[in-house]
Biopython code that builds the backbone (N, CA, C, O; Angstrom):
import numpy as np
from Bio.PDB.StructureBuilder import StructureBuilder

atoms = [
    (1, "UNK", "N", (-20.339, -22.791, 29.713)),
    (1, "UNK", "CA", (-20.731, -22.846, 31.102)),
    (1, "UNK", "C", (-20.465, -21.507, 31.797)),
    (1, "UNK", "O", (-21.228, -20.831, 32.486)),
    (2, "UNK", "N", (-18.838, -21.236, 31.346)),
    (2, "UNK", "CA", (-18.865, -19.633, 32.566)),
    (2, "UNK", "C", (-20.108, -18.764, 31.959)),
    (2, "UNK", "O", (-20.964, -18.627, 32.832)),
    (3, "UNK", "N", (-20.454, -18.161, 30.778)),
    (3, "UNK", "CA", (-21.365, -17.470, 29.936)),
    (3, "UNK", "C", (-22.493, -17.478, 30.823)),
    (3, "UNK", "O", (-22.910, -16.454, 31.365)),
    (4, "UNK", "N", (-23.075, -18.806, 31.006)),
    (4, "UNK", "CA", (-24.404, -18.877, 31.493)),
    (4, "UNK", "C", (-23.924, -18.357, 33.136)),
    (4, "UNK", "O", (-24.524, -17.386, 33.596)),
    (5, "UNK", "N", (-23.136, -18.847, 33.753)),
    (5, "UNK", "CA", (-22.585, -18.381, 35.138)),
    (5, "UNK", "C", (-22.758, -16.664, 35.155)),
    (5, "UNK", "O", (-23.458, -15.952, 35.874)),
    (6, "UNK", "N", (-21.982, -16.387, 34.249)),
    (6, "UNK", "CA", (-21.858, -14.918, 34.206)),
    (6, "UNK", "C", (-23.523, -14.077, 34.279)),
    (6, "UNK", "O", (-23.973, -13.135, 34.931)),
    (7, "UNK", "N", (-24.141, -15.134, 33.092)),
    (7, "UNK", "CA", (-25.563, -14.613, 32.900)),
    (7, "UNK", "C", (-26.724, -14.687, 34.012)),
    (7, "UNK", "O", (-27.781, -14.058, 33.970)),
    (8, "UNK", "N", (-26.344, -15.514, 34.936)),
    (8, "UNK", "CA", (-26.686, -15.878, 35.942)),
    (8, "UNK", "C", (-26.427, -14.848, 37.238)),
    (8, "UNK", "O", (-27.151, -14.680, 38.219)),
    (9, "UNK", "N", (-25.461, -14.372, 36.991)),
    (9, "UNK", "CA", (-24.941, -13.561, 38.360)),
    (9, "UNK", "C", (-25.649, -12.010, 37.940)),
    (9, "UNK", "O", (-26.401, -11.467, 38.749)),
    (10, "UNK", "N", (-25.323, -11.337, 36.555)),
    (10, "UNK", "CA", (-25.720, -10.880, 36.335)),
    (10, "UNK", "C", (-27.252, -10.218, 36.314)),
    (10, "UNK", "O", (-27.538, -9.028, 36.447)),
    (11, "UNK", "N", (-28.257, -11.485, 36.084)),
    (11, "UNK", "CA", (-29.694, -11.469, 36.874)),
    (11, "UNK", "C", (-29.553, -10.925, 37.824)),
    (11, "UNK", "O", (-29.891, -9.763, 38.047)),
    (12, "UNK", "N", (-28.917, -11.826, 38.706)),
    (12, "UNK", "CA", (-29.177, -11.650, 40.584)),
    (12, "UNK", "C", (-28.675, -10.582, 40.600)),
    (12, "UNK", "O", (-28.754, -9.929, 41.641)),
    (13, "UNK", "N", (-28.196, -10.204, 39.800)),
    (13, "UNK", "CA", (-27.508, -8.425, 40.281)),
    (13, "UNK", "C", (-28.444, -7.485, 39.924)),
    (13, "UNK", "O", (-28.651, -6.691, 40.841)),
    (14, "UNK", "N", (-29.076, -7.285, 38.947)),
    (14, "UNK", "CA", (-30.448, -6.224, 38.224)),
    (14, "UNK", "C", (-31.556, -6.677, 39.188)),
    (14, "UNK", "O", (-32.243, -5.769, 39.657)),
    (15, "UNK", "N", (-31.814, -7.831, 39.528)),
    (15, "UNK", "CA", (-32.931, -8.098, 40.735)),
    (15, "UNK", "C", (-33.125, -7.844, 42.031)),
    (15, "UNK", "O", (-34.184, -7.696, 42.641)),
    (16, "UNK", "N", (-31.355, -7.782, 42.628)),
    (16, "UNK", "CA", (-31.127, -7.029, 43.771)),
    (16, "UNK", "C", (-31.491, -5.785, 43.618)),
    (16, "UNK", "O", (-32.455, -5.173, 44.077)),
    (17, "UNK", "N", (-30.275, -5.327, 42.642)),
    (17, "UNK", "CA", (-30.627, -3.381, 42.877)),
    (17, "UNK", "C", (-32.014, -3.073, 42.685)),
    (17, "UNK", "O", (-32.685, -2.291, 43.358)),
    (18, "UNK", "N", (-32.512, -4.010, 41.351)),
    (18, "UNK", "CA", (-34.284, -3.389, 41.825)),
    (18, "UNK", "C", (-34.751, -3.459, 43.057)),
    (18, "UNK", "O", (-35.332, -2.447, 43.449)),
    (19, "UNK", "N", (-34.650, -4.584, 43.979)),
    (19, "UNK", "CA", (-35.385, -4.649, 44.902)),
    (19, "UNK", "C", (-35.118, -3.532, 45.740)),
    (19, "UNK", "O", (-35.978, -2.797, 46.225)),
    (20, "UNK", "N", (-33.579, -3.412, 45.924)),
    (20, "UNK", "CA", (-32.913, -2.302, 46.829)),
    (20, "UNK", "C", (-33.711, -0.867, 46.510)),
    (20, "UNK", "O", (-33.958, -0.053, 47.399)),
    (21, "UNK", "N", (-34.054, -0.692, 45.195)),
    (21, "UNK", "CA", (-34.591, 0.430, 45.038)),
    (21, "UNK", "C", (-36.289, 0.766, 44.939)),
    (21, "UNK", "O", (-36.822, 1.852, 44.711)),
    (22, "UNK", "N", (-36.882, -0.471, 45.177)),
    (22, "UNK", "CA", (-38.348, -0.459, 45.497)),
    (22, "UNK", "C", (-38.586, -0.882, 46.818)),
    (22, "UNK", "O", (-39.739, -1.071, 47.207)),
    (23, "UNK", "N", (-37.453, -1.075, 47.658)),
    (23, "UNK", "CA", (-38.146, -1.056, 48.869)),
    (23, "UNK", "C", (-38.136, 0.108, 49.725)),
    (23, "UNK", "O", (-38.844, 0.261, 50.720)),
    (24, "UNK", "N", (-36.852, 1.325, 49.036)),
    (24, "UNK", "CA", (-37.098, 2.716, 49.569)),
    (24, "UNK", "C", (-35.948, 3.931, 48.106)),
    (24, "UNK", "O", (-34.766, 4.229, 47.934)),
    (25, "UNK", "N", (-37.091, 4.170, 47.533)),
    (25, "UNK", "CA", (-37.135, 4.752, 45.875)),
    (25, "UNK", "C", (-36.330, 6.423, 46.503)),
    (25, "UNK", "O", (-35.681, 7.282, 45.907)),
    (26, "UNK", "N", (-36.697, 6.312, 47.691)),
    (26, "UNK", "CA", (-36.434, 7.849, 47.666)),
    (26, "UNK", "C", (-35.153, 8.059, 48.337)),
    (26, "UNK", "O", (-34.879, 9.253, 48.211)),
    (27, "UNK", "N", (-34.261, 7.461, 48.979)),
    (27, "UNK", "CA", (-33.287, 7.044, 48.954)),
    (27, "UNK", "C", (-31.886, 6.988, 47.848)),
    (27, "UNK", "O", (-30.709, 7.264, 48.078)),
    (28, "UNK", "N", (-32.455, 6.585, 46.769)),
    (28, "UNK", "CA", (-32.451, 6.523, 45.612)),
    (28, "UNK", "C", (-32.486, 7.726, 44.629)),
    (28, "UNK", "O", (-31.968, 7.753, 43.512)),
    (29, "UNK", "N", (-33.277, 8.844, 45.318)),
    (29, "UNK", "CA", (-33.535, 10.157, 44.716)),
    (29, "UNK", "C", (-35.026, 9.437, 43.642)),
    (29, "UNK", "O", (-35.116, 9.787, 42.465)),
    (30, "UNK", "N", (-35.677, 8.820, 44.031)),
    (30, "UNK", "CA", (-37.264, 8.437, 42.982)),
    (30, "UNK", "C", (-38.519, 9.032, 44.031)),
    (30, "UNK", "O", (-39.047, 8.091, 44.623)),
    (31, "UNK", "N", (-38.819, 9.713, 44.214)),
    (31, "UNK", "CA", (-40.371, 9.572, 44.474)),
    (31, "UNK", "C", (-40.890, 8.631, 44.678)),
    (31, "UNK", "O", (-41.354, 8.345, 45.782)),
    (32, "UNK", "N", (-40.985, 7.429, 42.998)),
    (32, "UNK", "CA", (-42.052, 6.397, 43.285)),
    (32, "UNK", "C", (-41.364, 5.857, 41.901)),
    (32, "UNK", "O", (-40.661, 6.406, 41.053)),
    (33, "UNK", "N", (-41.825, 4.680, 42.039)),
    (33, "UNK", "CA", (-40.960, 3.929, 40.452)),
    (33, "UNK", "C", (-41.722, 3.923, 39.448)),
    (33, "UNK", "O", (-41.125, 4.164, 38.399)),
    (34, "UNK", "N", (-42.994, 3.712, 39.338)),
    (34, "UNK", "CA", (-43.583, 4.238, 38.186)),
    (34, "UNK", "C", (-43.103, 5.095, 37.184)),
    (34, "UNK", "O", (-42.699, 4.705, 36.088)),
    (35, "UNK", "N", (-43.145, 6.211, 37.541)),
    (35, "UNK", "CA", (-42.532, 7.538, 37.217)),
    (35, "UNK", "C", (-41.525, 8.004, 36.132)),
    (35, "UNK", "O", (-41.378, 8.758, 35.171)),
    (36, "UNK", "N", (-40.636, 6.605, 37.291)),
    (36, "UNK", "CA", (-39.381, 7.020, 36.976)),
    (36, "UNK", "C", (-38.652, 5.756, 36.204)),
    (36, "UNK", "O", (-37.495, 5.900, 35.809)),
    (37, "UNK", "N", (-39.330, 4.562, 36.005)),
    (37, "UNK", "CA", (-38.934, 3.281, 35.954)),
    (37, "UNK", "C", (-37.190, 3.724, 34.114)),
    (37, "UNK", "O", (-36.038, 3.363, 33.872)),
    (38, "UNK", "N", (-37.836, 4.276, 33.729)),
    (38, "UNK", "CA", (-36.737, 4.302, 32.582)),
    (38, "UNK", "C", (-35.273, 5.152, 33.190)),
    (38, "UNK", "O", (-34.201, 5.232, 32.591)),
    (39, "UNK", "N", (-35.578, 5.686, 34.437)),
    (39, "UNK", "CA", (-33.951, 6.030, 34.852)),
    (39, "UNK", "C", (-33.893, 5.022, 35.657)),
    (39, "UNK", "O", (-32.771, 4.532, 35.525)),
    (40, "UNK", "N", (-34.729, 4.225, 36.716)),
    (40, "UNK", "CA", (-34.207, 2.966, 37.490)),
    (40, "UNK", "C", (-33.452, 1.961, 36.044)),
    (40, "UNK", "O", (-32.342, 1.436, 35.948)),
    (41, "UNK", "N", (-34.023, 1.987, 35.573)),
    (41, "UNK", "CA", (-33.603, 0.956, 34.626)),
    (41, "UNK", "C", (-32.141, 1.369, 34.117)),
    (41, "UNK", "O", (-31.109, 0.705, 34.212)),
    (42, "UNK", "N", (-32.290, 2.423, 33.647)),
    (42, "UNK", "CA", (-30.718, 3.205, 33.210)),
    (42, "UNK", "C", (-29.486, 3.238, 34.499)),
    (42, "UNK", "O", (-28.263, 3.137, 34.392)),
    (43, "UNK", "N", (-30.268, 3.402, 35.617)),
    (43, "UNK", "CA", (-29.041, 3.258, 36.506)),
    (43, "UNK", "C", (-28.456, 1.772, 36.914)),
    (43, "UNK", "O", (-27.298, 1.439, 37.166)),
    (44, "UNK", "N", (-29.886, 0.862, 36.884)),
    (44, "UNK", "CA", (-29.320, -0.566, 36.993)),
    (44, "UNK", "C", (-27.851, -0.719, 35.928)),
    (44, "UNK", "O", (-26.662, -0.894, 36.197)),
    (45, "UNK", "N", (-28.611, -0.557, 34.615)),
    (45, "UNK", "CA", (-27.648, -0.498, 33.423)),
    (45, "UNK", "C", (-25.984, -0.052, 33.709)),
    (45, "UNK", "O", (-24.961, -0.656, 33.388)),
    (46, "UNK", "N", (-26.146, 1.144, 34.381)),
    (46, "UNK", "CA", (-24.368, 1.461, 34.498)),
    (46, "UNK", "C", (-24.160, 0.516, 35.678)),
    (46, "UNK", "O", (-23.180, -0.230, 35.687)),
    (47, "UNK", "N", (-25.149, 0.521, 36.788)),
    (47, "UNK", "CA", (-24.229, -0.499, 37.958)),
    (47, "UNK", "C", (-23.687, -1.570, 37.651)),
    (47, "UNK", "O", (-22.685, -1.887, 38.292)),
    (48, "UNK", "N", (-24.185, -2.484, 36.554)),
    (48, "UNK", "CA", (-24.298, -3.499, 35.855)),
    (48, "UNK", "C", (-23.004, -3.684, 35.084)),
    (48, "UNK", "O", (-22.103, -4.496, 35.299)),
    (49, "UNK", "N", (-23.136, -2.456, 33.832)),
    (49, "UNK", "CA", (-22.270, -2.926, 33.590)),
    (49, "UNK", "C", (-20.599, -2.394, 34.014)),
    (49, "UNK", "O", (-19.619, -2.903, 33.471)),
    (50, "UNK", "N", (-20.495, -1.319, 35.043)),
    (50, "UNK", "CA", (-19.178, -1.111, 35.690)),
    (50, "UNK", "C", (-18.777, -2.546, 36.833)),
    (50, "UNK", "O", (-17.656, -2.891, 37.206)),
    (51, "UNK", "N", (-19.909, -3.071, 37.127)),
    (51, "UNK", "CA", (-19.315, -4.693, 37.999)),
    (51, "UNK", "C", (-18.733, -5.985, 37.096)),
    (51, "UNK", "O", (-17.804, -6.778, 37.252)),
    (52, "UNK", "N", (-19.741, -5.786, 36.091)),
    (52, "UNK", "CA", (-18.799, -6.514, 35.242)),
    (52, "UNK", "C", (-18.198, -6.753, 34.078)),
    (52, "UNK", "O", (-17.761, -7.776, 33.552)),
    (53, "UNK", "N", (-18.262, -5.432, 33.710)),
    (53, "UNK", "CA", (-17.038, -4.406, 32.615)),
    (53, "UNK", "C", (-17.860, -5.440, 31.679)),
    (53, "UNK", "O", (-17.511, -6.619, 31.751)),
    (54, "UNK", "N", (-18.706, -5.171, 30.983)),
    (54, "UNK", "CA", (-19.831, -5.459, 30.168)),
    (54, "UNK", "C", (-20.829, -4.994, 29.515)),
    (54, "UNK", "O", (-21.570, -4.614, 30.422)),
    (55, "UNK", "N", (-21.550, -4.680, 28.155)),
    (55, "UNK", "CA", (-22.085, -3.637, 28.008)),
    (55, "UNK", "C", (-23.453, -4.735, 28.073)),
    (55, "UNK", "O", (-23.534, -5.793, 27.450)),
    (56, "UNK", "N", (-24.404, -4.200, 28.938)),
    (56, "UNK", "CA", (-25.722, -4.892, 28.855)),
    (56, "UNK", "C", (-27.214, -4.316, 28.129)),
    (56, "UNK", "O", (-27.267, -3.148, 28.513)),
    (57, "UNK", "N", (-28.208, -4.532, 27.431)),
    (57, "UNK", "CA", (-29.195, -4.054, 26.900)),
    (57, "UNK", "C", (-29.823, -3.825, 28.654)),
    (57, "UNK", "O", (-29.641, -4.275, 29.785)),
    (58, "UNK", "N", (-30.741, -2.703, 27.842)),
    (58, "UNK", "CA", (-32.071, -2.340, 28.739)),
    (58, "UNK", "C", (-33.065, -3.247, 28.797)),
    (58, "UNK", "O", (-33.739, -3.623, 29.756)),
    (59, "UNK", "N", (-33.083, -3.652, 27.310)),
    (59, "UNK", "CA", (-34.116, -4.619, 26.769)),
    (59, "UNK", "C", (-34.289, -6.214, 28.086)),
    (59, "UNK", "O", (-35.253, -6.738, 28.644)),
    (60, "UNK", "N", (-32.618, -6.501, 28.087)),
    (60, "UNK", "CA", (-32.345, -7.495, 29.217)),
    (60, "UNK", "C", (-33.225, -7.073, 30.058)),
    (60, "UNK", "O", (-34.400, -7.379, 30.259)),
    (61, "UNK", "N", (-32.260, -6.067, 30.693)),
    (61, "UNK", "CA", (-33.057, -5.628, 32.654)),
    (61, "UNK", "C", (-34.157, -5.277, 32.673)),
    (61, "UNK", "O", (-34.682, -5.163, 33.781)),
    (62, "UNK", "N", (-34.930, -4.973, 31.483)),
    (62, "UNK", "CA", (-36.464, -5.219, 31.477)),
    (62, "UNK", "C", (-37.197, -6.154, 31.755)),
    (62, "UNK", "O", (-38.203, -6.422, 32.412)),
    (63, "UNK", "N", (-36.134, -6.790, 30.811)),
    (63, "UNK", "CA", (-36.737, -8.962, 30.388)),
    (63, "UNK", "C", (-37.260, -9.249, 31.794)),
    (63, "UNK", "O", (-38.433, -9.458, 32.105)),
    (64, "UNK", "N", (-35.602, -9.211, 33.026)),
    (64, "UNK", "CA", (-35.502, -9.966, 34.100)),
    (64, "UNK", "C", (-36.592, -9.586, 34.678)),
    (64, "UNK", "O", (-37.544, -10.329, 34.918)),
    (65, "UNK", "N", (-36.509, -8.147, 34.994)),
    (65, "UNK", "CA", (-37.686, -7.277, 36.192)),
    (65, "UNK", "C", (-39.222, -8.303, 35.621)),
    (65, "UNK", "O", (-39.764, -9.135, 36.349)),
    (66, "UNK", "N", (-39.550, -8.064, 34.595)),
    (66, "UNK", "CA", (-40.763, -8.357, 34.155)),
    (66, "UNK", "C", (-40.941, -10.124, 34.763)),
    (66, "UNK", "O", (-41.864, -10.613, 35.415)),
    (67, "UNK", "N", (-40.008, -10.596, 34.382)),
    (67, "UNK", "CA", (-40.466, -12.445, 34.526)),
    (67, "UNK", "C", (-40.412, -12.039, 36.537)),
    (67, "UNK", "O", (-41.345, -12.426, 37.240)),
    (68, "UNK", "N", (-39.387, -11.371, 37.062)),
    (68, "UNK", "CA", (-39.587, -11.423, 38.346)),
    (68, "UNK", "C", (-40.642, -10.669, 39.069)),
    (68, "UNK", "O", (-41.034, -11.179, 40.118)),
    (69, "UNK", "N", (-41.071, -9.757, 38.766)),
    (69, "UNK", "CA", (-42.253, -8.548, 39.558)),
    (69, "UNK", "C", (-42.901, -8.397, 38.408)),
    (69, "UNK", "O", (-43.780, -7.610, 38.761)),
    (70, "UNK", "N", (-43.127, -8.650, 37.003)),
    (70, "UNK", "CA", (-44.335, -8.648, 36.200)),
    (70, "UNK", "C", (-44.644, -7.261, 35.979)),
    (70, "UNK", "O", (-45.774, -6.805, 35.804)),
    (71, "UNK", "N", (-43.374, -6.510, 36.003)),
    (71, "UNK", "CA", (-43.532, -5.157, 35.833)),
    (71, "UNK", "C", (-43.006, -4.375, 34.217)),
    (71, "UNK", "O", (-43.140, -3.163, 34.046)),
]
sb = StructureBuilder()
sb.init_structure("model")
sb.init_model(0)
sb.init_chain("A")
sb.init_seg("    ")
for serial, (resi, resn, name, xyz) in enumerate(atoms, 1):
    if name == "N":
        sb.init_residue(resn, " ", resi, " ")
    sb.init_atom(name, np.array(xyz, "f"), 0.0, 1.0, " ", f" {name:<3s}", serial, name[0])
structure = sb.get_structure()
């Protein structure tokens, strides 16, 4: 049960910072996310895993982004 909890929070956390960072990229130091989507992704990755001392795939925060924005 905690696992899935954990896996759970974890989502909502890669889905926030994406959003945080597509609703103003340049902020962020991006231009535009296209571009740049493999360092958004890499920075989700360390925010990720320094919150919850965890090592996470890219492959994941791809997974999520994609089922949520189809990106």
């Amino acid at each position: 049960m905690a696992k899935n909890n954990t896996e759970c929070q974890q989502r909502l956390w890669i889905l926030n910072d994406y959003q945080s960072i597509i609703e103003d990229p340049e902020s962020y130091g991006y231009p535009n996310i296209e571009e740049h989507m493999d360092e958004v992704i890499a920075d989700i990755k360390e925010d990720v895993e320094k919150v919850f001392c965890c090592k996470i795939s890219e492959g994941f925060i791809k997974s999520q982004i994609k089922v949520e924005y189809g990106r």
